[in-house]
BARO-360841 format. One record per residue (C-alpha): residue number from 1; x, y, z; chain. Coordinates in pm, whole numbers. Example, Ala and Ser with C-alpha at 12.3 -4.5 7.8 and 13.67 -1.06 7.14 Angstrom:
site k=1 px=1230 py=-450 pz=780 c=A
site k=2 px=1367 py=-106 pz=714 c=A
% end
This chain:
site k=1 px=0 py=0 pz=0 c=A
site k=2 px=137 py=331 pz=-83 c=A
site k=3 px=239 py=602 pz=164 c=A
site k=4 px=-15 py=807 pz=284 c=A
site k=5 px=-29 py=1196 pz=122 c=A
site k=6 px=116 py=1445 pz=425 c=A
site k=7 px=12 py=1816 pz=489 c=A
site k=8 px=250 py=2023 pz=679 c=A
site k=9 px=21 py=2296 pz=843 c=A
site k=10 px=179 py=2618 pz=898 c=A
site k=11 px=20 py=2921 pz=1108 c=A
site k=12 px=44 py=3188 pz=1359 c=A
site k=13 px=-57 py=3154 pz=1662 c=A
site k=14 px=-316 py=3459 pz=1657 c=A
site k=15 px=-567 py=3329 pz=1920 c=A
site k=16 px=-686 py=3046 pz=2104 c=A
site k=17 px=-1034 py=3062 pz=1884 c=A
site k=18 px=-814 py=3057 pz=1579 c=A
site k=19 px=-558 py=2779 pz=1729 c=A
site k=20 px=-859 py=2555 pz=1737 c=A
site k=21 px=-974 py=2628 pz=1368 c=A
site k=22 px=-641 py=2473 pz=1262 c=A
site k=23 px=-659 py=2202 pz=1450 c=A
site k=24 px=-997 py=2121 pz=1313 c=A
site k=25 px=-860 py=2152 pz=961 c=A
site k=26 px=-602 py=1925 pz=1050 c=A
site k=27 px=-823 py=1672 pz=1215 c=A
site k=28 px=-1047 py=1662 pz=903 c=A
site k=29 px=-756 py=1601 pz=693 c=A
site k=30 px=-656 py=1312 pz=894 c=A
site k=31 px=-977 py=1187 pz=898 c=A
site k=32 px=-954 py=1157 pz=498 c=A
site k=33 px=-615 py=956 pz=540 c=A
site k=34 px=-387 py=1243 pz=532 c=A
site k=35 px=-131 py=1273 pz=784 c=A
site k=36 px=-82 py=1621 pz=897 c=A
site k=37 px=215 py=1769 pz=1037 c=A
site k=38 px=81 py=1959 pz=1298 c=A
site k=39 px=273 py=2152 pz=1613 c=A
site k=40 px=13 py=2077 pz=1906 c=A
site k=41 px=47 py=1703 pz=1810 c=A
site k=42 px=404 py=1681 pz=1647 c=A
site k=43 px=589 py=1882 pz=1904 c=A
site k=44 px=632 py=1784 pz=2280 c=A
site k=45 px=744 py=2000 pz=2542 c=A
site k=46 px=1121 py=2067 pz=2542 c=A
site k=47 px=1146 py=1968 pz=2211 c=A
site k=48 px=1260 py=2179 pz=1941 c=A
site k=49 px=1031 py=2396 pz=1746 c=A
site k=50 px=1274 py=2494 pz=1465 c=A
site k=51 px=1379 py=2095 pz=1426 c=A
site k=52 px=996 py=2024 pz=1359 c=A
site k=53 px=978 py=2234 pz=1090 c=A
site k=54 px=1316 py=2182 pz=917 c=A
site k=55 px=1222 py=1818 pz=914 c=A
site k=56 px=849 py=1811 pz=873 c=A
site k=57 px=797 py=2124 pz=592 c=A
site k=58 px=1041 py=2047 pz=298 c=A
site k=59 px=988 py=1667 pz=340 c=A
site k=60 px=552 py=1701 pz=369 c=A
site k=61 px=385 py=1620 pz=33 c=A
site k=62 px=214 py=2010 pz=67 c=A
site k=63 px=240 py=2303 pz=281 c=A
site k=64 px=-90 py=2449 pz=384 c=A
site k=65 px=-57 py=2822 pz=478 c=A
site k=66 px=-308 py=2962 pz=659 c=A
site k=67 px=-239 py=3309 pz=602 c=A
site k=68 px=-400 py=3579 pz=877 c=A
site k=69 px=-270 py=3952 pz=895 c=A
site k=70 px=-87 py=3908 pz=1167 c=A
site k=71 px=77 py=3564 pz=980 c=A
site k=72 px=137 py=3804 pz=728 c=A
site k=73 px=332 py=4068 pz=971 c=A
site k=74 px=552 py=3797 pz=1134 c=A
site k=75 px=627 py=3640 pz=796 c=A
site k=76 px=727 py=3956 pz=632 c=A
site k=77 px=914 py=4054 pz=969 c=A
site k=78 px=1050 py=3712 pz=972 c=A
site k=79 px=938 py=3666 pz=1346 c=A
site k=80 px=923 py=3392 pz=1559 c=A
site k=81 px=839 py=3056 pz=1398 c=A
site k=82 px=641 py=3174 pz=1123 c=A
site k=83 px=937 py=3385 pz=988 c=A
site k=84 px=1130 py=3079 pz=1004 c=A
site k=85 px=884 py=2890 pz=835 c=A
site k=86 px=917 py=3144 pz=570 c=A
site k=87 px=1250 py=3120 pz=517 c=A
site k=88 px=1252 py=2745 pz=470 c=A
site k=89 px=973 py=2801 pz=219 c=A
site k=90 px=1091 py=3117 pz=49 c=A
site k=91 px=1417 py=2883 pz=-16 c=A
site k=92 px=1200 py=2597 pz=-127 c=A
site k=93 px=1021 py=2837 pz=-406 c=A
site k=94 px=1349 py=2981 pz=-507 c=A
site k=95 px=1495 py=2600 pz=-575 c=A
site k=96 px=1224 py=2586 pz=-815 c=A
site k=97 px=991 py=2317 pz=-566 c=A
site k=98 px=662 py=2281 pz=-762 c=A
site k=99 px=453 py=2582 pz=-655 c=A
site k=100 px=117 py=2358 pz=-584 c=A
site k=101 px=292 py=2238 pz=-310 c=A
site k=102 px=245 py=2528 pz=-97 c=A
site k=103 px=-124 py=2613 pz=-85 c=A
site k=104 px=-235 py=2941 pz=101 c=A
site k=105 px=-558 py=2961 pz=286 c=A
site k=106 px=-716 py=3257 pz=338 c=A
site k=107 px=-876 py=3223 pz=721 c=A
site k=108 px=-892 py=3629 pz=773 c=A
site k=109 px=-811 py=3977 pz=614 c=A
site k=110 px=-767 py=4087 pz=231 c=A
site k=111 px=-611 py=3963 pz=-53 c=A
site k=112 px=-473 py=4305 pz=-189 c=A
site k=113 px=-105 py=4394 pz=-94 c=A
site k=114 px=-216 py=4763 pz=-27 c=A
site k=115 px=-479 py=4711 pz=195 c=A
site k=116 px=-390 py=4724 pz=579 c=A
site k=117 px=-514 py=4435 pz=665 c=A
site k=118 px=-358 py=4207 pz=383 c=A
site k=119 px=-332 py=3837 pz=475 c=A
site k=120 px=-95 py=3734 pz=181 c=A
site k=121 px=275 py=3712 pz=265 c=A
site k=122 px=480 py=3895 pz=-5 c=A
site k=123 px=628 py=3532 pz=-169 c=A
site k=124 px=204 py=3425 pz=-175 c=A
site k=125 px=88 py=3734 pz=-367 c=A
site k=126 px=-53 py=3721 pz=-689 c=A
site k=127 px=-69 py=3315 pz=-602 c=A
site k=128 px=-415 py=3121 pz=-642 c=A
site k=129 px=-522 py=3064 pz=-266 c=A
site k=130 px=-832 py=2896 pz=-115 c=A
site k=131 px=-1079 py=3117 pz=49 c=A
site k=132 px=-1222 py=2988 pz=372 c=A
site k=133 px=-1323 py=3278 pz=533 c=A
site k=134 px=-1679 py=3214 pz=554 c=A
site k=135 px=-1711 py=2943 pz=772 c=A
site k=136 px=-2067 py=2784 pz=601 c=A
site k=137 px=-1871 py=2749 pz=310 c=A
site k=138 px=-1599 py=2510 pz=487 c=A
site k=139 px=-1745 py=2169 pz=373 c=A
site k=140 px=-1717 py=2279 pz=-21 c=A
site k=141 px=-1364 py=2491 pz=45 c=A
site k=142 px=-1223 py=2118 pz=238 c=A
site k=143 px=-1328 py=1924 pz=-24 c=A
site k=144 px=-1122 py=2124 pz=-262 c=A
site k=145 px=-783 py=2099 pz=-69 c=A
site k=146 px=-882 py=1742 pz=-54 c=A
site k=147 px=-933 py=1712 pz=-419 c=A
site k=148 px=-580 py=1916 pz=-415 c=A
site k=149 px=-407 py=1672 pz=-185 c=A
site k=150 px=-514 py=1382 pz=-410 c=A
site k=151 px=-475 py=1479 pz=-726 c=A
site k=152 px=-866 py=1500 pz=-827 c=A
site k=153 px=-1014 py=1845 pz=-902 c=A
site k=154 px=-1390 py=1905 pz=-958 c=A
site k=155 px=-1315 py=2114 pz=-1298 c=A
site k=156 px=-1088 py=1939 pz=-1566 c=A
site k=157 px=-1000 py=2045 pz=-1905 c=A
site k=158 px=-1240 py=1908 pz=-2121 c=A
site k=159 px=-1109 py=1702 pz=-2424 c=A
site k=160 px=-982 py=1935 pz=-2733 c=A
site k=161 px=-1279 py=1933 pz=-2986 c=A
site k=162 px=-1238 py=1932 pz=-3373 c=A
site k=163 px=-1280 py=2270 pz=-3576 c=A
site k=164 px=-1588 py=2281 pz=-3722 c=A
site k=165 px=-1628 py=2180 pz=-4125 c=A
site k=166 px=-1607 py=2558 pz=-4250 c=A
site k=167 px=-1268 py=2545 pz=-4115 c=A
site k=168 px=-1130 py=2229 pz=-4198 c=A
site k=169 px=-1220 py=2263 pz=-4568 c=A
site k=170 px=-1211 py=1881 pz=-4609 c=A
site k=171 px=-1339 py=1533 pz=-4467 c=A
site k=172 px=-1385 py=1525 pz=-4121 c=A
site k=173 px=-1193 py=1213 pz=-3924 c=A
site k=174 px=-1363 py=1014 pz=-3692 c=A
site k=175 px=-1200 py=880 pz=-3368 c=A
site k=176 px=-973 py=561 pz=-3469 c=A
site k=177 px=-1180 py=244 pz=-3326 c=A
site k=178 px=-1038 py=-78 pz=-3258 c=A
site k=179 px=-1147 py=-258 pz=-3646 c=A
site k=180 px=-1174 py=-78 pz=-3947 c=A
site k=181 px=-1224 py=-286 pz=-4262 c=A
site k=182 px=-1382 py=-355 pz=-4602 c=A
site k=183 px=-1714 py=-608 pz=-4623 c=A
site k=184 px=-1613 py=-991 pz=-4655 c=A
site k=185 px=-1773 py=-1260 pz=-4866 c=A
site k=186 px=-1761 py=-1509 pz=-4578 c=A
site k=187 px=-1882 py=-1293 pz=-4314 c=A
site k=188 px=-2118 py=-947 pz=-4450 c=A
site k=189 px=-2207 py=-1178 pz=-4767 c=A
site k=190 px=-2158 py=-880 pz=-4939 c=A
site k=191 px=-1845 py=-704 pz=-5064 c=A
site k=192 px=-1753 py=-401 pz=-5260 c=A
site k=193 px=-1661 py=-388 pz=-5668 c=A
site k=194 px=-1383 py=-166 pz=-5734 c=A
site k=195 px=-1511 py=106 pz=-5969 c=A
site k=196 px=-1119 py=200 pz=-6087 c=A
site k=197 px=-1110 py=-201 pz=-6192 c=A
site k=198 px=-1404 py=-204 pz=-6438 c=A
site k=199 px=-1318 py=148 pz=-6558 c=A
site k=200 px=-1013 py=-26 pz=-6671 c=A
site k=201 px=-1183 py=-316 pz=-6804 c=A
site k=202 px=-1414 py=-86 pz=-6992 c=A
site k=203 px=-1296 py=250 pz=-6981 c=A
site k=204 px=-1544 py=354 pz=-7308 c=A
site k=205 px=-1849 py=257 pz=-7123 c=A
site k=206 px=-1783 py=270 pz=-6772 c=A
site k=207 px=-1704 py=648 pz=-6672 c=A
site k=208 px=-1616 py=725 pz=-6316 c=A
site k=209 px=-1450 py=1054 pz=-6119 c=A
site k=210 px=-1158 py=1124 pz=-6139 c=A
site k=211 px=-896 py=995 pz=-5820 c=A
site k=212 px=-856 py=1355 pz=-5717 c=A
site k=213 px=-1199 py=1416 pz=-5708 c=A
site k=214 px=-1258 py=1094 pz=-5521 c=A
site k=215 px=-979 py=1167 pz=-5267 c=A
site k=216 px=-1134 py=1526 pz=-5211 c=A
site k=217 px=-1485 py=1395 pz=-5089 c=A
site k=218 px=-1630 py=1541 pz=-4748 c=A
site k=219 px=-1861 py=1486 pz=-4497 c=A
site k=220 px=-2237 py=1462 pz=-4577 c=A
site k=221 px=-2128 py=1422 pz=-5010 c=A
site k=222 px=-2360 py=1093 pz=-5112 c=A
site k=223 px=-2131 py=865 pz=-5281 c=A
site k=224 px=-2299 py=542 pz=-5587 c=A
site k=225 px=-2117 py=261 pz=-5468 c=A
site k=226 px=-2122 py=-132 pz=-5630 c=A
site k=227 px=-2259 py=-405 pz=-5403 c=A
site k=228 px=-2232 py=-785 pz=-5503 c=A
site k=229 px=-2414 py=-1060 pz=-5305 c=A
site k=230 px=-2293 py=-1400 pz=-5176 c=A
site k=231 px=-2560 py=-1580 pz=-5153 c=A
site k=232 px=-2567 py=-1887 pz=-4861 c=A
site k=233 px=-2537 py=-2286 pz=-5014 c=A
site k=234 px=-2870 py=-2355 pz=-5149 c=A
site k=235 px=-3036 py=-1998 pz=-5205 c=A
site k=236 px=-3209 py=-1919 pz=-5496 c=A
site k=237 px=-3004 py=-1690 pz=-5718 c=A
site k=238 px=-3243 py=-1673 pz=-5972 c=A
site k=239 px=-3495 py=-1480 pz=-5811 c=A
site k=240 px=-3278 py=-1193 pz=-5649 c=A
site k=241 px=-3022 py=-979 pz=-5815 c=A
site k=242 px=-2681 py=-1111 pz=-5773 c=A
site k=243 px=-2563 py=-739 pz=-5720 c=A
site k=244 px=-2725 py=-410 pz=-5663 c=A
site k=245 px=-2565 py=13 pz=-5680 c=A
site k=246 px=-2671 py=222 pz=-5373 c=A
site k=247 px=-2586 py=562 pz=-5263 c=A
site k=248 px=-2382 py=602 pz=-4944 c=A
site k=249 px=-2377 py=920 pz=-4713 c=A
site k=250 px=-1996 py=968 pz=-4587 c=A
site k=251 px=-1991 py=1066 pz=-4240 c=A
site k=252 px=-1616 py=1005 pz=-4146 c=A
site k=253 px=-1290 py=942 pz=-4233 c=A
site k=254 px=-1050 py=648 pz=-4060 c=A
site k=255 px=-720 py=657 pz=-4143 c=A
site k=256 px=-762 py=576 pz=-4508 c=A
site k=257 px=-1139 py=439 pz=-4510 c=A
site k=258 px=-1419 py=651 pz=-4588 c=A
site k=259 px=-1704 py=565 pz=-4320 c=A
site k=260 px=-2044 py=639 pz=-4490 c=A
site k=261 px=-2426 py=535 pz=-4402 c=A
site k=262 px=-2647 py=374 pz=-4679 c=A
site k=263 px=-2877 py=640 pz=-4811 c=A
site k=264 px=-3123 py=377 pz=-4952 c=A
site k=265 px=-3288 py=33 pz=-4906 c=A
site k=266 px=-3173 py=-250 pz=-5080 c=A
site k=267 px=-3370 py=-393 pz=-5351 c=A
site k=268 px=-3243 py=-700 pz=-5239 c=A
site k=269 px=-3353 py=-766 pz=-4832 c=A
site k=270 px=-3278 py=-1122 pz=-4689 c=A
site k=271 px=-3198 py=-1200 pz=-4295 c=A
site k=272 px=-2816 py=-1322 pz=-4452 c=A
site k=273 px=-2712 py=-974 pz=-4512 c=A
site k=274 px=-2699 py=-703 pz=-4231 c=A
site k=275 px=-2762 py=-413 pz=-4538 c=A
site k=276 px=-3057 py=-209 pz=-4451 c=A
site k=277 px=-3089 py=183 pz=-4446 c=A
site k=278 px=-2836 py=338 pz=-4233 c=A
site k=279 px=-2570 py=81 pz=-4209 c=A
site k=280 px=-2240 py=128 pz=-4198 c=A
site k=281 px=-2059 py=120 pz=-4498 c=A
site k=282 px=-1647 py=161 pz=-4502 c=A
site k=283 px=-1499 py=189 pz=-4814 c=A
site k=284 px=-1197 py=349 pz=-5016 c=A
site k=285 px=-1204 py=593 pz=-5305 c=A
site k=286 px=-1124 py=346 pz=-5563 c=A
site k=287 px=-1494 py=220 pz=-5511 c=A
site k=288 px=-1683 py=560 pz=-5560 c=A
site k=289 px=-1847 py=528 pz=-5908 c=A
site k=290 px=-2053 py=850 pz=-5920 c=A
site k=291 px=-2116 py=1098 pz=-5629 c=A
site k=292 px=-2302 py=1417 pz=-5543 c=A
site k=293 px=-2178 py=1661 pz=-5321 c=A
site k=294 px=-2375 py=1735 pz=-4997 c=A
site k=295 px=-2634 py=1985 pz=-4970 c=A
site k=296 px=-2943 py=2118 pz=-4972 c=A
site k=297 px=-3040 py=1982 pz=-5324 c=A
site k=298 px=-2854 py=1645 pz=-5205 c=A
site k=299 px=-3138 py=1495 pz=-5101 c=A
site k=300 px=-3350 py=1585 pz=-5384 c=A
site k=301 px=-3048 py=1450 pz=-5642 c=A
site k=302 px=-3027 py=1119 pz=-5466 c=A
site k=303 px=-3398 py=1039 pz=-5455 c=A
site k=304 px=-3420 py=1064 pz=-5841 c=A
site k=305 px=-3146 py=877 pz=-5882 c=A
site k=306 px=-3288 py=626 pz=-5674 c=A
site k=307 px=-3619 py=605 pz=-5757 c=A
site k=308 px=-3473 py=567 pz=-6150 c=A
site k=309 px=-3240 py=247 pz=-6007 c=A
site k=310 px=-3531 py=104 pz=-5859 c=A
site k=311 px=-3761 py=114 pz=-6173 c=A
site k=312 px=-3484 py=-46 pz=-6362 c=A
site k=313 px=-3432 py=-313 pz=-6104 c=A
site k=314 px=-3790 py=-439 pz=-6045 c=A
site k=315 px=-3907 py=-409 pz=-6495 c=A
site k=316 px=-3940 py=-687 pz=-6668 c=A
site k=317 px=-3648 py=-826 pz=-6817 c=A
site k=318 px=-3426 py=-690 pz=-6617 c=A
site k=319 px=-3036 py=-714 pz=-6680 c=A
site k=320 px=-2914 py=-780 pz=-6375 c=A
site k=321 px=-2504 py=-791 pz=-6311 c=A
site k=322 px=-2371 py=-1119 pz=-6185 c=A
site k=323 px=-1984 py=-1160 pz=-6153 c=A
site k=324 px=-1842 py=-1514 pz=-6293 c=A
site k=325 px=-1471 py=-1541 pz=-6276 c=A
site k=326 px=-1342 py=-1259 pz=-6475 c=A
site k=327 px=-1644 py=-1217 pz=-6708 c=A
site k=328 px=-1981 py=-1006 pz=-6624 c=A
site k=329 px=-2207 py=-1247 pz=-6672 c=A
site k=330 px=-2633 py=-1056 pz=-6798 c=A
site k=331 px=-2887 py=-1295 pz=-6723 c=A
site k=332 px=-3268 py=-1186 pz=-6860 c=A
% end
């Protein structure tokens, strides 16, 4: 088990009232598995003062200050313990000790180095300090030291965001999860033609953008992409198409994967494919075969287009693509 965190608890000695407040503060702490250094408990009589804290402060985990004016006066005057106390921290700070070690508490007075009844020792001013003057706020002021001593604070930086899409000027990428991959025969039943292949196998007949245009698509462009079926051992092929073109919305980017949602349903709907509307899609830009470019008249673009590739696939004599080997196979 690891060490317990320590608090050395420096203070003057204003008043018996103010004697006890510390000593509270110092019980609660120990209550919360902190061990505070503290004089009344640390210190017997005939021992040495000045030993306690030469040992005790640099060695503590933090330094709580609990800074009064008259704390204040004796540590700028360097009087009686508390000006020693400053000197061993004031020699701490100028070794370059991490700052949130020392911790001043405000118990009484002002914060502003003009005002009479300043609180801050000069080496504390201008430093972040815990306010616990108001003693019905001591339950919500504790729990921050506490939060200090352990490492936990109630406010954290939030995670850095992305810029938004005017900024960017390109595809947005979406945070890198554990699998990223094409569709598989053996496992989707369903995989994706490359469009750059049959453009080269028929580069008269079967146009498609150009790679700079297909490397340049964004979020929310609707991209034609080629699906082919697998069908399971003993389906009937002859009565579904062996391959169908859909339009896919990208939403992402992932690594080198375009992430899209299907914009349409499939003609073809069995329980052996997981295609419906709004499934994932990943794919890469040698796949894209046509695309239109998100907007406003998006919507209205892709619903033509499909509502044209779904009269063509349900007519009568239908061609419908199936892939054989290397040939393209048109059954009617």
């Amino acid at each position: 088990m690891a060490d317990p965190k320590s608090v050395f608890v420096s203070y003057s000695w204003d008043s018996e009232d103010h004697k006890v407040w510390v000593r509270t503060l110092a019980e609660r702490l120990v209550s919360n598995g902190v061990h505070a250094y503290l004089d009344d408990w640390d210190v017997q009589y005939g021992e040495s003062l000045t030993q306690f804290m030469e040992e005790k402060l640099p060695t503590a985990d933090f330094v709580f200050i609990v800074c009064t004016p008259q704390y204040a006066t004796k540590s700028t005057a360097r009087k009686g313990g508390v000006g020693y106390e400053a000197q061993i921290i004031s020699s701490h700070i100028a070794a370059s000790i991490e700052r949130s070690k020392f911790v001043p508490i405000l118990r009484t007075g002002k914060l502003a180095p003009d005002d009479p009844d300043c609180a801050m020792p000069p080496h504390f001013r201008g430093i972040r300090a815990i306010d616990m003057r108001a003693d019905d706020q001591f339950d919500t002021m504790f729990e921050n030291l506490l939060r200090h001593v352990y490492g936990k604070p109630a406010l954290t930086r939030p995670s850095l965001g992305k810029p938004p899409s005017y900024v960017l000027g390109h595809i947005e990428s979406l945070p890198m999860i554990d699998l990223v991959r094409l569709a598989n025969f053996e496992i989707e039943h369903w995989e994706l033609q490359s469009g750059v292949v049959r453009n080269e196998l028929h580069p008269e007949t079967f146009e498609i953008p150009s790679e700079a245009t297909r490397r340049s698509l964004a979020v929310d462009d609707v991209v034609k992409l080629m699906f082919e079926y697998r069908y399971p051992e003993g389906f009937d092929e002859d009565i579904v198409p062996g391959g169908e073109r859909m339009w896919v919305k990208i939403v992402g980017l992932n690594g080198p994967y375009f992430i899209g949602r299907l914009n349409n349903s499939p003609v073809c709907t069995a329980d052996w494919h997981d295609l419906d509307y709004d499934s994932q899609v990943v794919f890469l830009p040698e796949h894209v075969i046509d695309f239109d470019k998100g907007g406003k008249d998006s919507a209205v673009a892709i619903a033509a287009h499909e509502k044209a590739d779904r009269k063509k696939s349900t007519k009568k004599h239908t061609e419908v693509e199936r892939r054989t080997g290397n040939r393209t196979r048109v059954k009617k």
